[in-house]
Structure formats: C-alpha cells, structure tokens
C-alpha positions as CSV (number, residue, x, y, z in Angstrom):
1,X,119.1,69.0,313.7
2,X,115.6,70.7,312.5
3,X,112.5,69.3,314.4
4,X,110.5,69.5,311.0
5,X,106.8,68.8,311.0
6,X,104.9,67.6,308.1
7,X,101.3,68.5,307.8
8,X,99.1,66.6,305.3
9,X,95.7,68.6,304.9
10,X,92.3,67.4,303.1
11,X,88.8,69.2,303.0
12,X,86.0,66.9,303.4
13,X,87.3,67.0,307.2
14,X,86.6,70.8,307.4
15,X,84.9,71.5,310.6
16,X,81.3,72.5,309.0
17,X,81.2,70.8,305.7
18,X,78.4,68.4,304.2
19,X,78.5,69.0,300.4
20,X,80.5,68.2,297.9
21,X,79.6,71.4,296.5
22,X,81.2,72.8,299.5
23,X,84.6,71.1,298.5
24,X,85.0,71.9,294.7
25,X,87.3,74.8,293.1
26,X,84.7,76.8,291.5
27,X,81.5,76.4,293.1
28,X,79.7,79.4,294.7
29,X,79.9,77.4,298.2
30,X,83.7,76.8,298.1
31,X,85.0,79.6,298.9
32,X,84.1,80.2,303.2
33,X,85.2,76.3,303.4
34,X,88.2,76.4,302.0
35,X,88.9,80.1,303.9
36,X,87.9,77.6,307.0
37,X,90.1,75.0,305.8
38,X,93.2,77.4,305.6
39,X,92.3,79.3,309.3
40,X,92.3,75.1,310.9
41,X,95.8,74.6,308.9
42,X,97.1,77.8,310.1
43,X,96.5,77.1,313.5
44,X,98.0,73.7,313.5
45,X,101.1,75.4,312.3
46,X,101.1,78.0,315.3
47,X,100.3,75.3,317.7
48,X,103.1,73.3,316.4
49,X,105.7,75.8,316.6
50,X,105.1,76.8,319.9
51,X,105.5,72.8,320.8
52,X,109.0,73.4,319.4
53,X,109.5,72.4,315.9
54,X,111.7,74.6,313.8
55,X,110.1,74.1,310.2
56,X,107.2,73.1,308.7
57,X,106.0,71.8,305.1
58,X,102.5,71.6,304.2
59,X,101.2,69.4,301.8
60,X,97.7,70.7,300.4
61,X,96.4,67.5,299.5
62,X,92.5,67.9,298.1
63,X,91.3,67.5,294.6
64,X,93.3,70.3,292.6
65,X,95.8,70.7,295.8
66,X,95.0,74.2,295.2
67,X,92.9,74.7,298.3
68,X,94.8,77.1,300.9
69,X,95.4,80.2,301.0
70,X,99.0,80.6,301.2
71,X,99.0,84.4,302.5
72,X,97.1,83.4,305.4
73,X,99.6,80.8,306.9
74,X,101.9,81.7,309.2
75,X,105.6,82.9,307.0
76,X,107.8,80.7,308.4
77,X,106.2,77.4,306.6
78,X,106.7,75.7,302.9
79,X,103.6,74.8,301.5
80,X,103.7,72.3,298.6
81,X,100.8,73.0,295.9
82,X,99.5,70.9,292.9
83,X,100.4,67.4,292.5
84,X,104.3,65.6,292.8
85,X,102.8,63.3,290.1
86,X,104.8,60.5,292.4
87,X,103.2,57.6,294.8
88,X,103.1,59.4,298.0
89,X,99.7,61.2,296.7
90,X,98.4,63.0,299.3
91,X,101.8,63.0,301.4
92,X,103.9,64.2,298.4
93,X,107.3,65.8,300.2
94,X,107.3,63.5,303.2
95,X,111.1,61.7,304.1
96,X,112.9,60.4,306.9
97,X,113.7,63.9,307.9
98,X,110.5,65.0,309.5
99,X,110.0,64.8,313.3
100,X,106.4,63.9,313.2
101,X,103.0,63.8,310.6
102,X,99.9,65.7,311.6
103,X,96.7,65.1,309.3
104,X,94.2,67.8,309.2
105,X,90.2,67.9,307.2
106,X,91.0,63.6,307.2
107,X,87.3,62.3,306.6
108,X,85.7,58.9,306.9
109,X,86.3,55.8,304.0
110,X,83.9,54.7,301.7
111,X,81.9,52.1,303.6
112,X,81.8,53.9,306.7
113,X,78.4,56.1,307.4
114,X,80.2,58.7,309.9
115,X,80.4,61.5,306.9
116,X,77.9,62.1,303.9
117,X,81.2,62.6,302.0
118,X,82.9,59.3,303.2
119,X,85.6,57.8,300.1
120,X,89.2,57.0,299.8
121,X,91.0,58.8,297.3
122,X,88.3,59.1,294.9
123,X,84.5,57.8,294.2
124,X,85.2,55.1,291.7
125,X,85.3,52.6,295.0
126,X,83.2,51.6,297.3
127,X,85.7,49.5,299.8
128,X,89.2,49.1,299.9
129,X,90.7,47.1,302.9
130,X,94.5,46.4,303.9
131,X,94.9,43.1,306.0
132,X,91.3,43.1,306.2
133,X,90.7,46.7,307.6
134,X,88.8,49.2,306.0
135,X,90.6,51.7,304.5
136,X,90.6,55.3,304.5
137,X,93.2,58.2,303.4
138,X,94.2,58.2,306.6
139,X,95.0,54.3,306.9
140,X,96.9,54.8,303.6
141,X,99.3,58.0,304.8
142,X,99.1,56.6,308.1
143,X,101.4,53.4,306.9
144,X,103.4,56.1,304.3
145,X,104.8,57.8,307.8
146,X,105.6,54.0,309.0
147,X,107.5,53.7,305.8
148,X,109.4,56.4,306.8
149,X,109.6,56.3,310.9
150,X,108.1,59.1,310.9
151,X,105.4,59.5,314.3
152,X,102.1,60.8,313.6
153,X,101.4,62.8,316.2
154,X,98.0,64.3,315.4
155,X,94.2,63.9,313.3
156,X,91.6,65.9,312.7
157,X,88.5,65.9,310.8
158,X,85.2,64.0,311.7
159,X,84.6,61.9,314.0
160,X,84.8,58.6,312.5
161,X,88.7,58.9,311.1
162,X,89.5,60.3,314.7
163,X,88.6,57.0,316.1
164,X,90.1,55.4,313.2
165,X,93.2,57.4,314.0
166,X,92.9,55.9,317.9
167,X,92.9,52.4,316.4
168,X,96.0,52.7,314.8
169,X,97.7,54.2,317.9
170,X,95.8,55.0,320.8
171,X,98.6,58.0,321.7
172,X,97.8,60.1,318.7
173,X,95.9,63.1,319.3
174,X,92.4,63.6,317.5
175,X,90.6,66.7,316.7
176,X,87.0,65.5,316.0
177,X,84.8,69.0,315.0
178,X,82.3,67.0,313.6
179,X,79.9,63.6,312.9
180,X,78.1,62.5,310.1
181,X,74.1,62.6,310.7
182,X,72.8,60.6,307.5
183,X,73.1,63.2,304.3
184,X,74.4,65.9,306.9
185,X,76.8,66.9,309.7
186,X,76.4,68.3,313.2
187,X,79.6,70.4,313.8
188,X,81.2,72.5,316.3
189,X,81.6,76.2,316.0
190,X,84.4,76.9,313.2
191,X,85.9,79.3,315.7
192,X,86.3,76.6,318.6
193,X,87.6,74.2,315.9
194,X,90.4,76.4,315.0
195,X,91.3,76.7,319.3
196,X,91.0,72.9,319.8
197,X,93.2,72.3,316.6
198,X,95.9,75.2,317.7
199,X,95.8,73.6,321.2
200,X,96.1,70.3,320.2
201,X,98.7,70.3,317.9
202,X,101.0,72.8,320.0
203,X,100.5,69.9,322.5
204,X,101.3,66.7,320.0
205,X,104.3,68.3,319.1
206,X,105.7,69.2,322.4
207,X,104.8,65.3,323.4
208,X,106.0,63.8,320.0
209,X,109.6,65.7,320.0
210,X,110.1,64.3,323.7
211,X,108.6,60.8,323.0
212,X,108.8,59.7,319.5
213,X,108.0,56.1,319.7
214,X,105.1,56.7,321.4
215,X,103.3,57.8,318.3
216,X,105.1,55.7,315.6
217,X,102.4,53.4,313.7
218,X,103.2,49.8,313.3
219,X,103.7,48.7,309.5
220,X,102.7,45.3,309.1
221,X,105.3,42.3,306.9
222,X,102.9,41.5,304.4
223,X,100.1,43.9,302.6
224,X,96.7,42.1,301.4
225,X,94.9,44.8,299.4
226,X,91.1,44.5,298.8
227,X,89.6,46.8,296.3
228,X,85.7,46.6,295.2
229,X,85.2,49.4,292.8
230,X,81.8,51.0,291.9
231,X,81.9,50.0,288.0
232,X,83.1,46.8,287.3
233,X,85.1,47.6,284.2
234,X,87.5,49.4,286.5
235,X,88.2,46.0,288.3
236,X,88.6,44.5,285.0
237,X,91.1,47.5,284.0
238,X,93.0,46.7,287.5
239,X,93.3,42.9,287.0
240,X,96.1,44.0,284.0
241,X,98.3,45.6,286.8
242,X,101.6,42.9,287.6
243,X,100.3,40.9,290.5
244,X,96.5,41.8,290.6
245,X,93.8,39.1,290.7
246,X,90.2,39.9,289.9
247,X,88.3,38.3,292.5
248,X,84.8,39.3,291.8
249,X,83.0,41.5,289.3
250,X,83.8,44.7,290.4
251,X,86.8,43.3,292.9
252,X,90.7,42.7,292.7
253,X,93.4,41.6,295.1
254,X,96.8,43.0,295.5
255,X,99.4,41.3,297.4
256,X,102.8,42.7,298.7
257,X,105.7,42.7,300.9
258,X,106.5,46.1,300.4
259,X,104.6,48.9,300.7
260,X,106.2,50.6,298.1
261,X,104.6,48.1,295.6
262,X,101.1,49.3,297.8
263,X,101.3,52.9,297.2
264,X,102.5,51.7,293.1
265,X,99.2,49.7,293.0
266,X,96.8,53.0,294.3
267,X,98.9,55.2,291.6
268,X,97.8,53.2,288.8
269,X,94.8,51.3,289.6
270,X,92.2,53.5,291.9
C-alpha cells in the first residue's frame, strides 16, 4: 500500500506577502510570490519523501488554481490545476487513500487581525463560525481530512492559522514564516522558510506514517454554521438555500449532521 500525501497549497500564506496585489494572476508583483510559493511547495514535497511516502498529489488551491510552477516541483508528484468544480474546493482530489494532509501559504480568517489579507474563501464575508469557532480555510479542510480519516500532519503560513492549526490538534506541525503587523507583515527570510518547511514536513511525515492517530482531527456530530456576509443581499440570496435561516441583516444559519451537507452549503452560498 502507497503512503500518499496530499498537499493543499494557498498564497496569502507565502512567507513574505502583504498585498493582494502580490497574490493576483497578472499583476506586476505576482510573479516572485508565486515563484516563492512554488520553491515552499517544492520543498514540502522533498521533505515529505524523504519521511517516506511514495506519492504525492498537489492541489494548487488559490484564486485561478493556476499558481505553481509545475517544472519546478520535484517529477515524481501529480499536481492538480484549475478548479474540480465539486465541494471539496480547495481540497479537490482528497479520498480515503491518502496517508496524511499537509497545508501550505494557509492564512488567517476574516475576523482575525494576524494577516492584512485575513478571509475565508473569499471577501464577500466578514465571519463564518462552525460550533461557534471562527472559521478559516484551514478549519474548513481541516474537518474535509476528518471526513475522510485522513491525519493532517502539517501547516504553514502566518502565524495566526499555525496556532489555529495547534487548536485543532496540538500534534500537528506548524510552519509560521510570518505575523500580521496592522496593513503589513514581518516575515522571515524566504530562503529559511523554504529550510524550516523542507525540515518540517520530512519530519511530519516520518511521525504521521508511524502514528497516524496522533494527528487525526476530531469531526464533531452536529455542524452549526454562522455566516455574516459583508453585503446583506448576499444573506438574503443564502436564506433560499434548503435549511438556511436568515438571522440578521447580513447573517444566516446552517444546520447539519453531515458535513457533506456543510461543504454543499459553502459551494452555493459564500
């Protein structure tokens, strides 16, 4: 049996980014982040196959999901690009198969003030919350590994998600490169970030292979879903989803057993 790894990877996380300008297919200041997004995925996939896995899909999971450079990855990987057009988003290619999850450029939720580009899954919202807890991406494909008992072994990105990441499981490993500062970041040097992440993920994959439990994340029975959107026609728009409930102007609620019916919800309502 194949100890397959499956890598998740976002930009705003970059080790060095502020700006959404820096983030955007097209703009002048793109191009060294996403070069520095591709060299902190690449070595995450050369740490994680000298901790022992065998194969490794990458799911480039920001904005056009046209990001990384696929000739500068290691050869033996599969990288998925463009969107599945399917519920798992930005985990599109995840199934029971895969030995263990590693998140890499995972930034802050909106409502947190640890990133100048804090947001889940877009900038229509200002707060989503499951059970009560503020919500970012890596809440949301942190709970899409528990739906498939799949460990997540390792996060990286700024600091506030890497301490959201200990929250959920204090066994995962983190990667912090940088904090938000108000409108700006104070980062480590992108060449240290790509060590730490190539150190750090050879390390979570040697650890999750031998000890899987250890970094499984707990999926709760029942899902309360709290969403307060920027614009309040858009919680208007929501409240015609099956099972939604305006509760406010701009805020619905989404209850569900299965988180299935969760990741259904995001599709067609955020």
């Amino acid at each position: 049996m194949l100890d397959r790894i499956f890598i998740s990877s976002d930009i705003e996380g970059t080790c060095g980014i502020c700006h959404w300008d820096e983030t955007e297919l097209g703009k002048a200041e793109y191009e060294p982040f996403r070069r520095q997004m591709t060299a902190e995925v690449a070595a995450a996939c050369e740490g994680a196959l000298a901790g022992g896995c065998d194969d490794i899909l990458i799911k480039d999971a920001h904005d056009s999901a046209r990001n990384l450079l696929p000739a500068n990855l290691p050869e033996n990987i599969q990288i998925f690009r463009g969107w599945g057009s399917d519920i798992h988003s930005m985990m599109s290619g995840i199934d029971a198969s895969f030995a263990g999850a590693i998140f890499t450029g995972y930034h802050s939720p909106s409502n947190f003030d640890s990133s100048p580009l804090a947001h889940t899954m877009n900038t229509q919202n200002c707060s989503i919350k499951i059970n009560g807890i503020q919500t970012s991406e890596l809440v949301i494909n942190a709970f899409v590994c528990a739906m498939y008992d799949v460990p997540l072994l390792m996060v990286a990105g700024d600091v506030g998600v890497c301490e959201q990441a200990k929250r959920l499981n204090p066994n995962i490993h983190t990667v912090p490169v940088q904090r938000g500062c108000g409108n700006g970041t104070i980062s480590i040097h992108p060449a240290e970030a790509v060590r730490r992440y190539r150190e750090t993920a050879e390390k979570a994959v040697r650890e999750g292979i031998a000890n899987p439990d250890r970094f499984k994340i707990e999926m709760p029975n029942k899902f309360d879903v709290e969403v307060e959107f920027v614009k309040h026609f858009k919680a208007r728009r929501a409240s015609f989803y099956p099972g939604v409930r305006q509760t406010g102007p701009r805020s619905v609620l989404f209850s569900s057993d299965a988180y299935y019916e969760v990741l259904r919800f995001f599709m067609f309502c955020l």
